[in-house]
C-alpha positions as CSV (number, residue, x, y, z in Angstrom):
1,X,0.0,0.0,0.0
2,X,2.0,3.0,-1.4
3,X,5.7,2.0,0.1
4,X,7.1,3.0,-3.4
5,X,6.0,6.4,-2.4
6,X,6.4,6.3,1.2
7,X,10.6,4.8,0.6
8,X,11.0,7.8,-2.0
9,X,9.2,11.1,-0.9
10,X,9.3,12.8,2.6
11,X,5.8,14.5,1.8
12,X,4.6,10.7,1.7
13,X,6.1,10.1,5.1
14,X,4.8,12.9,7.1
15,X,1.3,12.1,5.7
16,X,1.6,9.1,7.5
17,X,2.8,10.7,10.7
18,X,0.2,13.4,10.3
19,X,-2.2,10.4,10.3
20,X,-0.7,8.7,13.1
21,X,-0.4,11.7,15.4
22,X,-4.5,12.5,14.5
23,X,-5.2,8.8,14.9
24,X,-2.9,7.9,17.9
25,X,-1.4,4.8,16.6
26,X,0.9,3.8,13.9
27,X,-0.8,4.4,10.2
28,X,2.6,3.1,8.1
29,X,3.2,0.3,10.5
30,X,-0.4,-1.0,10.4
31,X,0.1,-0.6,6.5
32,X,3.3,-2.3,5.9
33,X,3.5,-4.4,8.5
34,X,1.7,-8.1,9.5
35,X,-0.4,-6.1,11.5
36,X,-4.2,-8.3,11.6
37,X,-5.9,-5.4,12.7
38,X,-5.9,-4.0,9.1
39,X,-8.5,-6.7,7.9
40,X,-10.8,-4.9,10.1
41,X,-12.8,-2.0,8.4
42,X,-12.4,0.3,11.4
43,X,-8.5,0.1,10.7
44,X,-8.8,-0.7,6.5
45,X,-10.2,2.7,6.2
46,X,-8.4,5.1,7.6
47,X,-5.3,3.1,5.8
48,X,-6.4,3.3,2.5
49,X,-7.5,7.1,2.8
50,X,-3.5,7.7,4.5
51,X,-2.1,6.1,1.4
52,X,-4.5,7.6,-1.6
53,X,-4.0,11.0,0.0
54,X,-0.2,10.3,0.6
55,X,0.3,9.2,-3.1
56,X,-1.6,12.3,-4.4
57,X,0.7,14.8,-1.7
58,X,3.7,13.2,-4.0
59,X,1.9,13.4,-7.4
60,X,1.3,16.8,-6.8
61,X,5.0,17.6,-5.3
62,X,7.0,15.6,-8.0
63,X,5.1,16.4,-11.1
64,X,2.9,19.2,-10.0
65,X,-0.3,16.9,-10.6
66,X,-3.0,19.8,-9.9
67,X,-6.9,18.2,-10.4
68,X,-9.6,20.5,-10.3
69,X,-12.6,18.1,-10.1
70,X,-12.5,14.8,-7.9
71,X,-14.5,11.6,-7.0
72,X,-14.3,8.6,-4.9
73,X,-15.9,5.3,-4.7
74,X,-17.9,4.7,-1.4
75,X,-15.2,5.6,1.4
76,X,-13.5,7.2,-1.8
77,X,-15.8,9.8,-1.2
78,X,-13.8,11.0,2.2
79,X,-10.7,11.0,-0.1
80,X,-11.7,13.1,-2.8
81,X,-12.7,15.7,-0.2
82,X,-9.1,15.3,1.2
83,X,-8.0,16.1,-2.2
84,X,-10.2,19.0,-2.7
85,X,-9.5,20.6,0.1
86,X,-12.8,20.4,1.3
87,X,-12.1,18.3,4.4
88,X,-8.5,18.4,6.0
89,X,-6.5,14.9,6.5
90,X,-7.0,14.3,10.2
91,X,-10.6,15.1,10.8
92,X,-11.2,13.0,7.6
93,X,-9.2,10.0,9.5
94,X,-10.9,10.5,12.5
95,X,-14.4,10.0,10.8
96,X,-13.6,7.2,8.5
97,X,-12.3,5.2,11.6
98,X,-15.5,5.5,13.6
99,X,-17.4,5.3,10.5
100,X,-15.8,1.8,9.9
101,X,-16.2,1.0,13.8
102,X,-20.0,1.7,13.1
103,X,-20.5,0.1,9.9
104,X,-19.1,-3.1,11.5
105,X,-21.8,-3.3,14.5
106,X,-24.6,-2.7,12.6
107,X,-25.0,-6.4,11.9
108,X,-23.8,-9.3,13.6
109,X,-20.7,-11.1,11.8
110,X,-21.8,-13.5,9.5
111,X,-25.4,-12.2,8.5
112,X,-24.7,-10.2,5.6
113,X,-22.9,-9.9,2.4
114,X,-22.3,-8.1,-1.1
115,X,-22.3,-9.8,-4.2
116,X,-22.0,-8.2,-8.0
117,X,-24.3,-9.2,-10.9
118,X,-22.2,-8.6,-13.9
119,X,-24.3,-8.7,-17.3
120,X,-25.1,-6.3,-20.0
121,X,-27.2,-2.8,-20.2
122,X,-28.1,-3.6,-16.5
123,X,-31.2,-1.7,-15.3
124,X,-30.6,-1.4,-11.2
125,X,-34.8,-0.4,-10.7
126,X,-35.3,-3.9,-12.5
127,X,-32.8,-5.2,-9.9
128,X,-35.2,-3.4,-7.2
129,X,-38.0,-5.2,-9.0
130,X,-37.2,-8.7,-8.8
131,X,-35.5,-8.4,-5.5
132,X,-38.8,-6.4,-3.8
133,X,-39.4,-9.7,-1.3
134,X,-35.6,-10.1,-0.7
135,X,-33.9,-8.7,2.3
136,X,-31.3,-7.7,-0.1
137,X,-30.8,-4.1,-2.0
138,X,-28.9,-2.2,-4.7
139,X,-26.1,-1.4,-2.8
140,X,-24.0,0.1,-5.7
141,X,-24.3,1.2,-9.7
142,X,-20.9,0.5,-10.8
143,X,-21.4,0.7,-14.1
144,X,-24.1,-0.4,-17.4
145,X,-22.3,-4.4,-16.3
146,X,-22.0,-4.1,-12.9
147,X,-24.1,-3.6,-10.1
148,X,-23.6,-4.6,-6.6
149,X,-26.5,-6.2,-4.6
150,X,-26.3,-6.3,-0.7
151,X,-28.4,-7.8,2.3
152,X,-28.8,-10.9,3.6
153,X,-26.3,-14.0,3.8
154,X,-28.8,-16.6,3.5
155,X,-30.7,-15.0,0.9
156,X,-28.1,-14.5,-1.9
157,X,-28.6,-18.2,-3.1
158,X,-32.5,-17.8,-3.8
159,X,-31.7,-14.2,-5.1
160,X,-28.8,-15.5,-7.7
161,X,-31.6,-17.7,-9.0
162,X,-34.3,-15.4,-9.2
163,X,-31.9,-13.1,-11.1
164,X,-30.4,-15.6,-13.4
165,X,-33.8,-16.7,-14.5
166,X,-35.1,-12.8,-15.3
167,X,-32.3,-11.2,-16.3
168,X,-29.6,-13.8,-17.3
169,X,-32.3,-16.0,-19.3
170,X,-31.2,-14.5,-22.9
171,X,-28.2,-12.9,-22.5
172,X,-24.4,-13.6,-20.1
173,X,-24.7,-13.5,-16.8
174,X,-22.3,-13.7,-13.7
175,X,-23.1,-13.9,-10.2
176,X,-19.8,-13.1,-7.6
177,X,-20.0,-12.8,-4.1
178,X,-17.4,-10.2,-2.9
179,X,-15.2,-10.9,0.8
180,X,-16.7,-8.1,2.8
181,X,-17.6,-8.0,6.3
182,X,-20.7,-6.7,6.3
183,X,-23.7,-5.5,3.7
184,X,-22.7,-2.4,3.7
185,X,-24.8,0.3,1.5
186,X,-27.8,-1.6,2.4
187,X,-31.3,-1.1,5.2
188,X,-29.2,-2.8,7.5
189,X,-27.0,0.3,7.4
190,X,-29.5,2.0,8.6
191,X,-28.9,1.9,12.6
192,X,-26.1,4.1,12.6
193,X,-27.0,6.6,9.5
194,X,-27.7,9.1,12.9
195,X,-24.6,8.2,15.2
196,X,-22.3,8.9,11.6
197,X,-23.9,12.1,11.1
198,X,-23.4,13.1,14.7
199,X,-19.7,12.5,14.4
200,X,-19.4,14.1,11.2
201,X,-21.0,17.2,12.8
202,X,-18.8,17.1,15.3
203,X,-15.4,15.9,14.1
204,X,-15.5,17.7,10.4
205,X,-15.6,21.3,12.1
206,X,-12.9,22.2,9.1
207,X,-15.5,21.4,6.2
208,X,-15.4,23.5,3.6
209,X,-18.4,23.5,1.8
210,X,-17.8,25.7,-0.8
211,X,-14.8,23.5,-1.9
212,X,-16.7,20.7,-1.6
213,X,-18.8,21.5,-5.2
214,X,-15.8,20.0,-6.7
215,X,-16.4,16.4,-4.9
216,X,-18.7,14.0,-6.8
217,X,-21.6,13.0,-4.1
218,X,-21.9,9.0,-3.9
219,X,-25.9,9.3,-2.7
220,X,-26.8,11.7,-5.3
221,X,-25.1,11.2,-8.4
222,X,-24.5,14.5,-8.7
223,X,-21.5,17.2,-7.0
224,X,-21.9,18.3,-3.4
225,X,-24.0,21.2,-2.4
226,X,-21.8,23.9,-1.4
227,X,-24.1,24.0,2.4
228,X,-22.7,22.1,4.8
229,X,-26.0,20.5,6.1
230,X,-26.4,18.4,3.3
231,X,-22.9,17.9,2.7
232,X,-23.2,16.3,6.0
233,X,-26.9,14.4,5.3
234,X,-25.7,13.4,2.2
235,X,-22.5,11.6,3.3
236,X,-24.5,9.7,6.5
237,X,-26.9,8.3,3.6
238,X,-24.5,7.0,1.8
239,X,-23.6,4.8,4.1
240,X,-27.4,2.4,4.0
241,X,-28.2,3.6,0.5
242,X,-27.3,3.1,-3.2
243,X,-23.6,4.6,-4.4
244,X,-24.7,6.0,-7.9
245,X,-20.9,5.6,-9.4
246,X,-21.9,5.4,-13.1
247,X,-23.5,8.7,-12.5
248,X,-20.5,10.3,-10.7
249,X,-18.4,8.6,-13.8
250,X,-20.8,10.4,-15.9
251,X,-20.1,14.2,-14.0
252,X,-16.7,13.5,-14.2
253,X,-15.9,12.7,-17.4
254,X,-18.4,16.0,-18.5
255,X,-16.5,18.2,-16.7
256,X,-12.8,16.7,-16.9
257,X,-10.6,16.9,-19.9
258,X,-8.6,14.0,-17.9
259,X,-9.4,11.1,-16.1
260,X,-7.0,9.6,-13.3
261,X,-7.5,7.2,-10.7
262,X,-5.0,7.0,-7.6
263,X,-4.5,4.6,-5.0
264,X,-2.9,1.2,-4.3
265,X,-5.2,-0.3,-6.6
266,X,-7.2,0.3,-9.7
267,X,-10.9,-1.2,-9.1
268,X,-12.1,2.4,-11.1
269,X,-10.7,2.1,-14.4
270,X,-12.7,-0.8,-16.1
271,X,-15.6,0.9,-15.1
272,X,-15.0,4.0,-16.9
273,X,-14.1,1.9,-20.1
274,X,-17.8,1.0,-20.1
275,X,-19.4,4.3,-20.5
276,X,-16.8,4.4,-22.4
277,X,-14.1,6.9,-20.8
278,X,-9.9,6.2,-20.4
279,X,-9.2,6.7,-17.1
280,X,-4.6,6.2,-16.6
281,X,-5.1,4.7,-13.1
282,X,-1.2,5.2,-10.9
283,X,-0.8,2.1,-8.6
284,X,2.7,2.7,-8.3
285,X,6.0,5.4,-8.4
286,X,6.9,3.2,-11.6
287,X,3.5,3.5,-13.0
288,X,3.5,7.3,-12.3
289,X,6.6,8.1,-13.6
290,X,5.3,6.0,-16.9
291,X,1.9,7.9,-17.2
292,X,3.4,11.4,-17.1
293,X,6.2,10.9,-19.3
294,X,3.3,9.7,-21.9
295,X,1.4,12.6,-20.8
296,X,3.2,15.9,-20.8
């Protein structure tokens, strides 16, 4: 996770030390270490946001990498508004880390799970449709192939069924259940939508909304507001309802004369092929260097 960067660039290192002093334990340790405490979403989080923001800090230092619109994928979201400037780096820690903590005792280990329905020109109120008597809900538009289902453990066999017979009957059809811990962007979310917005009230005092407008909202599709209030609501529902990615894809690409992804993995980039949009995604120093030689 980022140790290219972190080995090569000091503004990569004292991100993670900014992260660890707002966090009180060790971010880079957790990251490159053995650590088991980073398979737990309350420690995964605030990880991954250290390491996207810490890649982007060198991005913007080595090759003076300057964005003007941003987006992120679920906890993404937090990210981008790191990048933006909207939200500063240790109030954005802070939340994500109790945002993981909460997310994880809204259901009992076990009971729920996320699984992607991967087929052509999908319609997600179709999904809604056929699923109606499920405990199970759109949990996130990825793209026209992919959307991501989310509820129940027990139910995903009956619901793979019922989908393969409607929606899979003439045309390909894949059914994958993803390894998370919980159904996250689901009703089950639901229990701690309040307790999230209370923390975000109270930990993200350094919100700038105004700055925000340049963030791609996951709940509606759309940018951010520029009033805190909704900022605010808008991030807490994300958390129990659908992410509408295509539709932030969509903003993006209208508004950006370049698309790149950044982070220590590139789940973002096939998804913009399908609307159809190239998006360079930089994994790596090695990759970086690559893309901007190409690109200057």
């Amino acid at each position: 996770m980022g140790k290219d960067f972190f080995d090569r660039f000091g503004v990569c290192r004292k991100t993670y030390e900014e992260a660890s002093d707002a966090l009180g334990w060790d971010v880079a340790a957790m990251c490159f270490g053995q650590d088991e405490r980073l398979n737990m979403t309350e420690f995964t989080q605030p990880c991954i946001v250290t390491t996207e923001v810490a890649m982007l800090r060198c991005l913007r230092e080595a090759y003076g990498f300057a964005p003007s619109v941003f987006g992120g994928h679920s906890l993404g979201e937090f990210t981008a508004l790191v990048a933006a400037d909207a939200l500063p780096l240790a109030e954005a820690l802070r939340i994500v880390q109790i945002r993981g903590r909460l997310m994880q005792q809204a259901t009992p280990v076990g009971m729920g799970g996320m699984s992607a329905v991967i087929s052509e020109n999908l319609d997600a109120e179709l999904l809604r449709n056929v699923l109606v008597d499920f405990p199970i809900d759109v949990a996130n538009i990825n793209s026209p192939q992919q959307i991501v289902i989310s509820g129940e453990t027990k139910a995903m066999p009956a619901a793979e069924a019922v989908l393969k017979e409607t929606i899979g009957k003439d045309r390909p059809f894949r059914f994958v259940s993803l390894n998370v811990s919980a159904p996250f962007h689901s009703r089950f979310m639901r229990p701690v939508e309040e307790a999230f917005a209370d923390v975000f009230q109270t930990i993200g005092r350094g919100l700038d909304p105004e700055k925000a407008r340049q963030v791609t909202s996951n709940f509606t599709g759309t940018f951010h507001a520029g009033e805190a209030e909704k900022i605010s609501r808008a991030l807490a529902s994300q958390i129990s309802n659908t992410v509408h990615w295509k539709d932030n894809m969509m903003g993006l690409a209208e508004t950006a004369e370049r698309i790149f992804e950044i982070g220590p993995s590139r789940p973002l980039r096939e998804f913009f092929k399908s609307i159809p949009v190239t998006c360079l995604s930089i994994t790596t120093l090695s990759g970086a260097e690559r893309i901007f030689a190409e690109n200057n």
